[in-house]
VOPAGU-2260 file (C-alpha; in pm, 1 decimal, decimal comma):
REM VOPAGU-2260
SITE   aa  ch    i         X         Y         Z
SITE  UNK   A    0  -17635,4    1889,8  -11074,1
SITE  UNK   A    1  -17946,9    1788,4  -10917,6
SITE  UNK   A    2  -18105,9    1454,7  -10995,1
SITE  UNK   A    3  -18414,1    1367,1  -11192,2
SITE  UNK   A    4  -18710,0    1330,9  -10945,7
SITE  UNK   A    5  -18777,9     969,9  -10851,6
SITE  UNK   A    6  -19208,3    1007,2  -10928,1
SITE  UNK   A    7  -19259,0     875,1  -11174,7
SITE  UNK   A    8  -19657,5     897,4  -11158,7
SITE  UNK   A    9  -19642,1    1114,1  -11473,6
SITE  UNK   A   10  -19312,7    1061,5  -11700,1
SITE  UNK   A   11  -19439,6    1365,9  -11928,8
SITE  UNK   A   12  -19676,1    1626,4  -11868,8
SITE  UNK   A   13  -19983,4    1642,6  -12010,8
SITE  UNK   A   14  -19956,0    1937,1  -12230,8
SITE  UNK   A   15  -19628,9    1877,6  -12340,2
SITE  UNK   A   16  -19652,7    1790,2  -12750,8
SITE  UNK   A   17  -19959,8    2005,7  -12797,3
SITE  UNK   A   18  -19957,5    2193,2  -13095,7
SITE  UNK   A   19  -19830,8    2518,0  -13062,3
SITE  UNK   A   20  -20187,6    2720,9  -13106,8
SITE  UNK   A   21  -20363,9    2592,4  -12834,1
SITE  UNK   A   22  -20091,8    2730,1  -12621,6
SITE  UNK   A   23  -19961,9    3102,5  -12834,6
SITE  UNK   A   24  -20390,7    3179,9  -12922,3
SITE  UNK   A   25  -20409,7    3372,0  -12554,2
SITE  UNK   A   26  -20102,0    3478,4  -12651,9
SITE  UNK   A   27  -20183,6    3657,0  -12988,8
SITE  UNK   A   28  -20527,9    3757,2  -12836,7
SITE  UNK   A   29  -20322,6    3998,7  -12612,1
SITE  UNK   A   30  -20040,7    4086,8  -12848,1
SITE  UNK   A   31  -20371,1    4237,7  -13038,6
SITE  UNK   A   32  -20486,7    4404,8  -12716,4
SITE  UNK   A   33  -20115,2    4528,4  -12593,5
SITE  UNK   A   34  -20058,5    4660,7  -13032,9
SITE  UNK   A   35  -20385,1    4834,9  -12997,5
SITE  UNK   A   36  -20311,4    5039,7  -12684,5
SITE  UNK   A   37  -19945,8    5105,8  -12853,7
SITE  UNK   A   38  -20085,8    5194,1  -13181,0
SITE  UNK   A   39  -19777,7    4915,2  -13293,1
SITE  UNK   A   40  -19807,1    4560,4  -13370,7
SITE  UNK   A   41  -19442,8    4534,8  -13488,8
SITE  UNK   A   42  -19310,6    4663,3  -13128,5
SITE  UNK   A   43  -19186,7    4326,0  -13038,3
SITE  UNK   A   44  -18924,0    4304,7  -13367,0
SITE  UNK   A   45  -18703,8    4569,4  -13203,0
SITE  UNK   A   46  -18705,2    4497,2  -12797,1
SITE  UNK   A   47  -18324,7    4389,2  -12917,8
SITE  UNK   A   48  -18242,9    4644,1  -13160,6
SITE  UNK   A   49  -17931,9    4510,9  -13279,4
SITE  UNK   A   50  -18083,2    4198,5  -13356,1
SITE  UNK   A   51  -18287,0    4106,6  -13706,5
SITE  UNK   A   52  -18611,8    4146,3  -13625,3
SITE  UNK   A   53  -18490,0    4167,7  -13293,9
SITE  UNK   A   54  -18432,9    3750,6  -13269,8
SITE  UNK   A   55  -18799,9    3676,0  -13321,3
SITE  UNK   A   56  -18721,5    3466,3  -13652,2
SITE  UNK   A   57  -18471,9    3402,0  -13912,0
SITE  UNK   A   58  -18178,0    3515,4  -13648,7
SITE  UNK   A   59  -17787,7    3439,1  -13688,3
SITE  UNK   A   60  -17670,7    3308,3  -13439,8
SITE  UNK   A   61  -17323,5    3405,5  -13526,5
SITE  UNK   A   62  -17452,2    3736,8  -13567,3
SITE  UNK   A   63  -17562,3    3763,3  -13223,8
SITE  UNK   A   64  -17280,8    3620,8  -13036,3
SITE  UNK   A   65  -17066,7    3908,2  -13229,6
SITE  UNK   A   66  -17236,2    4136,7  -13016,1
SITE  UNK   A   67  -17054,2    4047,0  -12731,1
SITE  UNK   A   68  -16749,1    4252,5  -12596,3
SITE  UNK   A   69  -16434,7    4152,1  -12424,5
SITE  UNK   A   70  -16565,6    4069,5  -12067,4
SITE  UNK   A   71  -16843,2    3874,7  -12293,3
SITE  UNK   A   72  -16694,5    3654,9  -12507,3
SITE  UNK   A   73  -16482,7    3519,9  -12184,2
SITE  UNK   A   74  -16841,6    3328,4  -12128,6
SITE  UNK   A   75  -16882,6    3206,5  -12471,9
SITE  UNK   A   76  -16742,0    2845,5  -12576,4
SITE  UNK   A   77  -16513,2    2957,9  -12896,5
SITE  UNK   A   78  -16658,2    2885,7  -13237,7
SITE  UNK   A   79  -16589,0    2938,4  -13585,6
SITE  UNK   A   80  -16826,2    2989,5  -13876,8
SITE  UNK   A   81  -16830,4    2828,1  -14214,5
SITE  UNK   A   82  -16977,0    2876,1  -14551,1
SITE  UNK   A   83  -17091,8    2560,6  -14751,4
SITE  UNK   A   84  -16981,5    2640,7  -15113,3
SITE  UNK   A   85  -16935,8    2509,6  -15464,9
SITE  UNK   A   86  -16584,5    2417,2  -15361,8
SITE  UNK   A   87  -16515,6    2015,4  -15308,7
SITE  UNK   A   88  -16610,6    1842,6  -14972,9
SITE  UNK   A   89  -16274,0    1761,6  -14893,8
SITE  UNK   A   90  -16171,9    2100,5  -14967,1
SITE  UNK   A   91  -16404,7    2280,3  -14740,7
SITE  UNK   A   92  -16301,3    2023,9  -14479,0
SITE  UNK   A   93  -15984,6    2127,5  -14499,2
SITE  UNK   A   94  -16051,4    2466,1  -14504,5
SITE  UNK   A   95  -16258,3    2361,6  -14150,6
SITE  UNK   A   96  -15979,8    2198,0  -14004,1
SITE  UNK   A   97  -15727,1    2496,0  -14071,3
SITE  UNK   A   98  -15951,2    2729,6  -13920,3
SITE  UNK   A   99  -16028,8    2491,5  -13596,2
SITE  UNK   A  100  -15690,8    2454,9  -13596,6
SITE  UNK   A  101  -15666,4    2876,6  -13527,0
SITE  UNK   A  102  -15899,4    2886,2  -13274,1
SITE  UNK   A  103  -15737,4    2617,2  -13096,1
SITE  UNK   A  104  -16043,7    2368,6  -13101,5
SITE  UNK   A  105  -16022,9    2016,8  -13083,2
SITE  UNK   A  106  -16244,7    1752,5  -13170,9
SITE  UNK   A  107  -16527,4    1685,5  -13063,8
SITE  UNK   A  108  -16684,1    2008,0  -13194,1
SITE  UNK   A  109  -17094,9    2092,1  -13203,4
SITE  UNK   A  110  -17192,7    2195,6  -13598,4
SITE  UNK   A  111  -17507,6    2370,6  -13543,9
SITE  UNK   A  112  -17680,1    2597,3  -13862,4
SITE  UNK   A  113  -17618,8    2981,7  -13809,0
SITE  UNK   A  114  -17960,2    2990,2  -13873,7
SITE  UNK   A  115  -18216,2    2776,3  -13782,0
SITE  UNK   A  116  -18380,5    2709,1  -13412,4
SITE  UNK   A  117  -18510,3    2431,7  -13192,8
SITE  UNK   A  118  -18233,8    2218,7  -13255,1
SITE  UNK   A  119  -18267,8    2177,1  -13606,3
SITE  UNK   A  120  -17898,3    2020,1  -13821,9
SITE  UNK   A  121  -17709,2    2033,6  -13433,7
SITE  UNK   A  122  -17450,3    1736,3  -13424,4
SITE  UNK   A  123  -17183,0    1635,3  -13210,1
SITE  UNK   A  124  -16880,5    1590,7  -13436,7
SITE  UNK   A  125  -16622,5    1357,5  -13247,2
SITE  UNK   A  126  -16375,4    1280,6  -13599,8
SITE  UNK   A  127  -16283,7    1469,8  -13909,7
SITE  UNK   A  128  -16538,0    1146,4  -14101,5
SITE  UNK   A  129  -16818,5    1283,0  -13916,7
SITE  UNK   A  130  -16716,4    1644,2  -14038,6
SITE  UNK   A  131  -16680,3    1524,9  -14415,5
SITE  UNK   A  132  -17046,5    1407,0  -14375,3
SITE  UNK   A  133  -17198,1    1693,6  -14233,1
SITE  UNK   A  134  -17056,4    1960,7  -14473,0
SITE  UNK   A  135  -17182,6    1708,6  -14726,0
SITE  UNK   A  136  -17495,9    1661,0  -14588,9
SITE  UNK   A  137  -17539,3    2057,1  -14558,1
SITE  UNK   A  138  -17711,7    2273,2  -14791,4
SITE  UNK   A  139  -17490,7    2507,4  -15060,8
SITE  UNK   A  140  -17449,7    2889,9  -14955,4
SITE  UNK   A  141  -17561,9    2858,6  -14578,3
SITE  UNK   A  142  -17391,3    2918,7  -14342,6
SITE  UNK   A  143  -17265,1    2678,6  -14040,8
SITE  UNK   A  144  -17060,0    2684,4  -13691,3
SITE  UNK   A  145  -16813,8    2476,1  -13545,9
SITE  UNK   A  146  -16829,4    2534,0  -13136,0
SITE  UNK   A  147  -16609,1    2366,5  -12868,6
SITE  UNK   A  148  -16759,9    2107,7  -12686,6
SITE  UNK   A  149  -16820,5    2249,0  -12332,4
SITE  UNK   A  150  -16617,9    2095,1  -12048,3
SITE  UNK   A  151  -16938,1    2078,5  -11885,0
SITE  UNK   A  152  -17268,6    1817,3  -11877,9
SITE  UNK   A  153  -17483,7    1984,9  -11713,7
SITE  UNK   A  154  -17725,5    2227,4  -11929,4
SITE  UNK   A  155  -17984,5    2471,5  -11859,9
SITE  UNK   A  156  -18168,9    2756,0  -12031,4
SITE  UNK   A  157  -18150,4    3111,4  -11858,2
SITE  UNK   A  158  -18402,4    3387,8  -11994,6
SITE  UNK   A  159  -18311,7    3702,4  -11918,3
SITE  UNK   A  160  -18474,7    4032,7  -11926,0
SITE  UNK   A  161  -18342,2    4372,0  -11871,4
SITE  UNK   A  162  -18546,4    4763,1  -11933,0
SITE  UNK   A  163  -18397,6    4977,5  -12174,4
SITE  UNK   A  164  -18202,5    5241,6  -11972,5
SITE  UNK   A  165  -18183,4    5066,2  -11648,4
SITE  UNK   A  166  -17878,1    4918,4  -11513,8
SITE  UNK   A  167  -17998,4    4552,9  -11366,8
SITE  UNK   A  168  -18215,3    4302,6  -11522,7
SITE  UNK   A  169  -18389,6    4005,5  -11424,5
SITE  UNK   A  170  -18391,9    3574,3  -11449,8
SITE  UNK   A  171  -18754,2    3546,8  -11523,5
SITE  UNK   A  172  -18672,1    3083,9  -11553,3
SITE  UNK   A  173  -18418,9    2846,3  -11542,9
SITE  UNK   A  174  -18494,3    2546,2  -11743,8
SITE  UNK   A  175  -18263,6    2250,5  -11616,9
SITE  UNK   A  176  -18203,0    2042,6  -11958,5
SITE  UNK   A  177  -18136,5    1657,2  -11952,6
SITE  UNK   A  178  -18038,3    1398,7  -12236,7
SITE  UNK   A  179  -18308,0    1111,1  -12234,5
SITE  UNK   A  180  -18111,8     776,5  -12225,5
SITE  UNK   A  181  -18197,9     411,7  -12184,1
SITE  UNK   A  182  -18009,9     137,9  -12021,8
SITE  UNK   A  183  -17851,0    -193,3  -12186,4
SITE  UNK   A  184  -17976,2    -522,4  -11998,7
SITE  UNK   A  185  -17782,0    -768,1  -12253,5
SITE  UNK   A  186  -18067,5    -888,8  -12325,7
SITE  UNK   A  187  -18284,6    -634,7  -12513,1
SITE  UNK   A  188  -18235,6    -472,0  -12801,2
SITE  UNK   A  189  -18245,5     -87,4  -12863,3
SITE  UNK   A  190  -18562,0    -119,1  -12967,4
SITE  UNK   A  191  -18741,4    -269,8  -12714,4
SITE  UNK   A  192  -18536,9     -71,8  -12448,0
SITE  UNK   A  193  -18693,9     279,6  -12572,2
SITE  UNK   A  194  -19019,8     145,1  -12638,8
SITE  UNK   A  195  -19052,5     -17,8  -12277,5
SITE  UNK   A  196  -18891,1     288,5  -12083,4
SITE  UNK   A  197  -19180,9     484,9  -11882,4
SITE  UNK   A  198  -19062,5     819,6  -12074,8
SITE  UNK   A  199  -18894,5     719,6  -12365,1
SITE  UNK   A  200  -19203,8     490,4  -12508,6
SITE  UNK   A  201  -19427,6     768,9  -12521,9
SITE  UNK   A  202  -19193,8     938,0  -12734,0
SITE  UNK   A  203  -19069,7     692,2  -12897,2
SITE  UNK   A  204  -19140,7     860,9  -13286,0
SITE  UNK   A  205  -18833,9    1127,4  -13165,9
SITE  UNK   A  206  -18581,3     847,8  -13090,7
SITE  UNK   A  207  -18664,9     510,2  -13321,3
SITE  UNK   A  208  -18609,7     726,9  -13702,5
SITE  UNK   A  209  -18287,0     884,4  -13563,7
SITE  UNK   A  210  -18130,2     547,2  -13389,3
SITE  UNK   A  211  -18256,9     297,7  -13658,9
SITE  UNK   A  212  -17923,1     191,3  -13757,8
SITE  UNK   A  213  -17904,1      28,0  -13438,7
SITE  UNK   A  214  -18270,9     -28,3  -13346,6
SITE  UNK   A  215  -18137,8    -446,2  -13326,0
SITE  UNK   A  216  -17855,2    -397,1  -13133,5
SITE  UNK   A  217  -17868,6    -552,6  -12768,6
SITE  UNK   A  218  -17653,5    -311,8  -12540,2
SITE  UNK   A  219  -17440,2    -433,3  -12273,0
SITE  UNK   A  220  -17569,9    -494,6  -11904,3
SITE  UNK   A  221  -17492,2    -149,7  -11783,6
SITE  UNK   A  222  -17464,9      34,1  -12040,1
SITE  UNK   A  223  -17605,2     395,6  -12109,5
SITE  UNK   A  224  -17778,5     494,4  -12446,3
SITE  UNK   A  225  -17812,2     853,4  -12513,2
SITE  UNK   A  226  -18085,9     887,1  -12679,2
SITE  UNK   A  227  -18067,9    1272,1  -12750,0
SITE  UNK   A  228  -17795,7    1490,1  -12781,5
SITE  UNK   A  229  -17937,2    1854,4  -12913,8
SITE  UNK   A  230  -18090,3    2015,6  -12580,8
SITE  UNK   A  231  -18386,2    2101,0  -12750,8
SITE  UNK   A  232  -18748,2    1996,9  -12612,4
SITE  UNK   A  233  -18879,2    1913,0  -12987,7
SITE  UNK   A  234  -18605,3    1661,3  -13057,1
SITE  UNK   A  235  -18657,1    1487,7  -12693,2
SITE  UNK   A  236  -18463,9    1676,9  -12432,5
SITE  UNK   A  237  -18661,3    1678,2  -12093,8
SITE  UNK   A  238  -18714,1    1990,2  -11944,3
SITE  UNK   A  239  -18718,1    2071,6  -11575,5
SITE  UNK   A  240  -18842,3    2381,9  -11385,7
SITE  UNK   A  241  -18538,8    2509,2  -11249,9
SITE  UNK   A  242  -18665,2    2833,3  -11094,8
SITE  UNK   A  243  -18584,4    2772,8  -10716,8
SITE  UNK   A  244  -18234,4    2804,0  -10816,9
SITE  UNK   A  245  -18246,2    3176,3  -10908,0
SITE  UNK   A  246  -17993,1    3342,1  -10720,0
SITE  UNK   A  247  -17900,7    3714,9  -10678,7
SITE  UNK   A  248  -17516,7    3618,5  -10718,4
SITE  UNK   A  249  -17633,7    3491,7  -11063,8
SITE  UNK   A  250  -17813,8    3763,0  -11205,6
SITE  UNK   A  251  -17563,7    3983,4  -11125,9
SITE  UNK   A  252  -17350,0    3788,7  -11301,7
SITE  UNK   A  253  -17610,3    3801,1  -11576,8
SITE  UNK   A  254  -17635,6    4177,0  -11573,7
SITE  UNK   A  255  -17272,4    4211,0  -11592,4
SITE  UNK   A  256  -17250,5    3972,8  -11906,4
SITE  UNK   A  257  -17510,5    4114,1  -12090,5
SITE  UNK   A  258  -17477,2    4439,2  -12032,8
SITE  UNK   A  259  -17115,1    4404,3  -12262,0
SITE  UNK   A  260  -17374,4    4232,6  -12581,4
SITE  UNK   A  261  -17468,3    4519,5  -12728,5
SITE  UNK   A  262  -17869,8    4567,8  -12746,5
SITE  UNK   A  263  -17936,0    4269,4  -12581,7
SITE  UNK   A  264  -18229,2    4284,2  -12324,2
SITE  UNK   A  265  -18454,7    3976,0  -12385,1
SITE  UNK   A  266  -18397,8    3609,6  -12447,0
SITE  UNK   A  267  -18302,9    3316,4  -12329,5
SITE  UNK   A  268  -17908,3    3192,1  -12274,5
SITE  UNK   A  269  -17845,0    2835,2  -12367,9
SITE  UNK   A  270  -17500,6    2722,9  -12104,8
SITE  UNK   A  271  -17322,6    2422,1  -11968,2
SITE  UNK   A  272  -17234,4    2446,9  -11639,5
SITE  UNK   A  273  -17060,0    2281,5  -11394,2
SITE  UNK   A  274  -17268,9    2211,4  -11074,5
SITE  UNK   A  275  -17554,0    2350,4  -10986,8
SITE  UNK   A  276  -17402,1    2527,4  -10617,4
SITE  UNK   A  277  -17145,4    2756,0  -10901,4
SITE  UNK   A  278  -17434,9    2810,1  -11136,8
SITE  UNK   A  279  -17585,6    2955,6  -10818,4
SITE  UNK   A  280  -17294,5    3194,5  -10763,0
SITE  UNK   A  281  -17248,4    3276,9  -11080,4
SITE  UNK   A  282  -16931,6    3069,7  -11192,4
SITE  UNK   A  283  -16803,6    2813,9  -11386,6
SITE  UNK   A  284  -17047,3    2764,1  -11683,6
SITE  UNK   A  285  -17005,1    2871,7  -12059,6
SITE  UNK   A  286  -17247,6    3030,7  -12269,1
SITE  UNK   A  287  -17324,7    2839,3  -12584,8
SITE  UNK   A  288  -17601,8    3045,7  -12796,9
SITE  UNK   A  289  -17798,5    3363,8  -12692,4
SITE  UNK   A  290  -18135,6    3400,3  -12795,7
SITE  UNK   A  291  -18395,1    3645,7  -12913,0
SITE  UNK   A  292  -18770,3    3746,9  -12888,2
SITE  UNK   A  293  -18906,4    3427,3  -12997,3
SITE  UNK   A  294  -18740,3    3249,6  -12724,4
SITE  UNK   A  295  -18983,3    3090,5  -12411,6
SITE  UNK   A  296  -18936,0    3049,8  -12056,5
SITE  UNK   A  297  -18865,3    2625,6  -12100,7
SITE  UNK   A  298  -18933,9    2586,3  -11748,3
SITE  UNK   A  299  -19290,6    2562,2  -11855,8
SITE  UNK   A  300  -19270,9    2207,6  -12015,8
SITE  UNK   A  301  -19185,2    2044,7  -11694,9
SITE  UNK   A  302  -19398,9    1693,9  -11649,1
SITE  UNK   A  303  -19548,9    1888,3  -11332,2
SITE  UNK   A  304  -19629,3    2269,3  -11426,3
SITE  UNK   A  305  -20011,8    2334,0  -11457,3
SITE  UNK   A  306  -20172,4    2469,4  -11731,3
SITE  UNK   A  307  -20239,3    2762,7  -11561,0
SITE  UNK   A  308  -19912,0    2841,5  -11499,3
SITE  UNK   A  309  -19799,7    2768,9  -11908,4
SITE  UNK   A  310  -20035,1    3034,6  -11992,5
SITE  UNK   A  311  -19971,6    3331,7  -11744,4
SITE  UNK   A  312  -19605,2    3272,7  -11795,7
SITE  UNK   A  313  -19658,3    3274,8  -12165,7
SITE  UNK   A  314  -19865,1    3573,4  -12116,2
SITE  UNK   A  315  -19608,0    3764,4  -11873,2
SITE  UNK   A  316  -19317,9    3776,2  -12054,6
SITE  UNK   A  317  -19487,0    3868,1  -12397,0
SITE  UNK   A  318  -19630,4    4158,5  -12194,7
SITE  UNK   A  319  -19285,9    4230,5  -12091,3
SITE  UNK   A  320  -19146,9    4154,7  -12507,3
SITE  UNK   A  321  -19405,9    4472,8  -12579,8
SITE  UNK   A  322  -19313,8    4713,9  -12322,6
SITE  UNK   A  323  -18960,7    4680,2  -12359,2
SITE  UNK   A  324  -19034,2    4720,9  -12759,9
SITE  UNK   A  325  -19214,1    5030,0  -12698,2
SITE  UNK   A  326  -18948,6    5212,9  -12473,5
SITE  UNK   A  327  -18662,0    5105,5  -12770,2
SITE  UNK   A  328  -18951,5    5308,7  -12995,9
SITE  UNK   A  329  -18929,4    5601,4  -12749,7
SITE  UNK   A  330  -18524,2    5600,3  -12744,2
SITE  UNK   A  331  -18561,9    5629,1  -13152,4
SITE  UNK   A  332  -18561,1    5281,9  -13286,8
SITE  UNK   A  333  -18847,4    5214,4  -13539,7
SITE  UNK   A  334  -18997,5    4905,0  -13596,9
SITE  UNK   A  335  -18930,1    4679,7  -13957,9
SITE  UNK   A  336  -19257,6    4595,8  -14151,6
SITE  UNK   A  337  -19421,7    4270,4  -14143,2
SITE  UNK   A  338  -19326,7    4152,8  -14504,2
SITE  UNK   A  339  -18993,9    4144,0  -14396,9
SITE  UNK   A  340  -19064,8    3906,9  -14068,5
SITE  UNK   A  341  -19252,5    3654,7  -14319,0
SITE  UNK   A  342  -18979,5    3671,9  -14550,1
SITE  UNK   A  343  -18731,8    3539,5  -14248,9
SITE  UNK   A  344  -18952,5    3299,6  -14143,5
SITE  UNK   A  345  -19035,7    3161,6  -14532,0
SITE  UNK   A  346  -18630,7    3148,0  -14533,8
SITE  UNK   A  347  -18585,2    2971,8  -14257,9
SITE  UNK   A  348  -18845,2    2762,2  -14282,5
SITE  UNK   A  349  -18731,1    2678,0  -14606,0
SITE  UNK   A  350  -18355,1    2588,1  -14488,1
SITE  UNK   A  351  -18441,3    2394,2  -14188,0
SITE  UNK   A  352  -18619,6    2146,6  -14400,0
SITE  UNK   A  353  -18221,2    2069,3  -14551,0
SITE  UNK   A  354  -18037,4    2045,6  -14283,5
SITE  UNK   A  355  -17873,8    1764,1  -14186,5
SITE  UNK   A  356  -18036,7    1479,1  -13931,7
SITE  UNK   A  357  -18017,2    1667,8  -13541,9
SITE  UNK   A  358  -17815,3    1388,3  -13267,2
């Protein structure tokens, strides 16, 4: 895994935290230029027409991890899903721990939401207490999933397009992902340490709510802090462009995954992976969620990628969301309506606001 540059001249970019408009107005603008020329505005909701609304909101992601086939689901970490219902908490637990127990996982476990995205109600689970408070925590009749830990530290974010009808695909980004994390002097306390670190201080609203619990607690000389465990860049993760690792070993390996997920041609792979000389050839990482239309090439929110290059990426691959839409419309798929894309997002709008705390 390749280390964090040493500039620190600029600890975040820039643009990094601005609100999502500035960035997805182009964006729209052309979706409006691109529906006009295809007569269809809905074309993106069915580039992956196995998908709901092809991934662009209100997803499963158990749903979409089903689609894989044998050769697949070798790259997947195993998971289970669970229903929270009316039954007791420590009857659902056991019912959790009997079906971990038949997948052959092992604390700790990741609980993540089967529907939500950006991180939201992901926790590392390391004890059966911390899975009695998260069932608790989580809201009646959704739906949640218990996935194996990767062996791996290292994460990254692969998107991933592929034509309909044509055999080999594309890596379009690699985001390299990294947990934020200060450093105990035994002197300082938690506190102090994020609010004095050249990154962490100027994000310091992500990390002082979910560590106040130990906001007074000096750490040993030495000693590591993560301060972020979901690898999500809206709960604190820090991206970095990746792209120069793009390999032709690995998208072969990506075509030869993906083309065993039924309907999948665009998104972005979430993985763990050992170093980054294997990633390169294509072994030893494990897939941990797939991802649909509304996902974006992360490498944009490095500290160091211009603004110019945020937009025509943006730009590119929504041009490439549409075309791929309207050759799935030529092949016979046709497009859901708009009310039911609001309806997803109203629903999963509505559920992310229950979810339990993210690590």
């Amino acid at each position: 895994m390749p280390h964090l540059s040493t500039d620190h001249r600029r600890e975040i970019s820039p643009f990094e935290f601005f609100p999502g408009w500035f960035f997805y107005t182009p964006v729209l603008l052309q979706s409006l230029w691109q529906a006009l020329q295809y007569k269809d505005f809905r074309l993106p909701l069915i580039a992956n027409p196995t998908i709901r609304l092809s991934g662009m909101v209100g997803e499963s992601k158990h749903e979409i991890l089903s689609l894989a086939g044998t050769e697949a689901q070798r790259w997947i970490e195993p998971y289970i899903v669970l229903n929270r219902t009316a039954a007791t908490v420590e009857e659902q637990v056991s019912t959790a721990t009997a079906r971990m127990a038949e997948a052959n996982l092992t604390f700790p476990v990741v609980a993540k939401p089967d529907l939500g995205c950006r991180g939201a109600g992901v926790k590392l689970i390391n004890h059966i207490d911390q899975l009695h408070n998260y069932i608790r925590e989580f809201p009646p009749g959704a739906r949640f999933l218990l996935q194996q830990k990767a062996p791996y530290q290292a994460e990254a974010g692969i998107f991933y397009v592929r034509y309909p009808g044509e055999p080999r695909g594309n890596i379009l980004s690699i985001t390299l992902k990294y947990s934020p994390s200060v450093t105990g002097d035994g002197i300082h306390c938690l506190k102090t340490l994020i609010e004095t670190h050249p990154r962490a201080g100027q994000l310091s609203h992500l990390y002082l709510s979910r560590h106040k619990k130990r906001l007074h607690e000096v750490l040993p000389a030495g000693e590591t802090f993560r301060l972020a465990f979901a690898g999500s860049h809206s709960r604190g993760a820090i991206f970095r462009d990746g792209n120069q690792y793009i390999t032709r070993a690995l998208t072969r390996k990506m075509d030869e995954i993906l083309a065993d997920v039924d309907g999948y041609y665009y998104g972005r792979l979430d993985i763990k992976f050992r170093d980054i000389r294997q990633l390169m050839a294509g072994k030893d990482f494990s897939i941990l969620e797939l991802n649909g239309a509304s996902s974006e090439a992360a490498h944009i929110w490095d500290r160091n990628t211009p603004l110019r290059e945020i937009f025509s990426t943006l730009l590119k691959q929504y041009r490439i969301l549409f075309e791929i839409g309207a050759r799935q419309k030529q092949r016979g798929h046709q497009p859901p309506s708009l009310r039911s894309l609001i309806r997803a997002w109203q629903t999963e709008r509505q559920l992310t606001r229950s979810y339990p705390s993210t690590d």
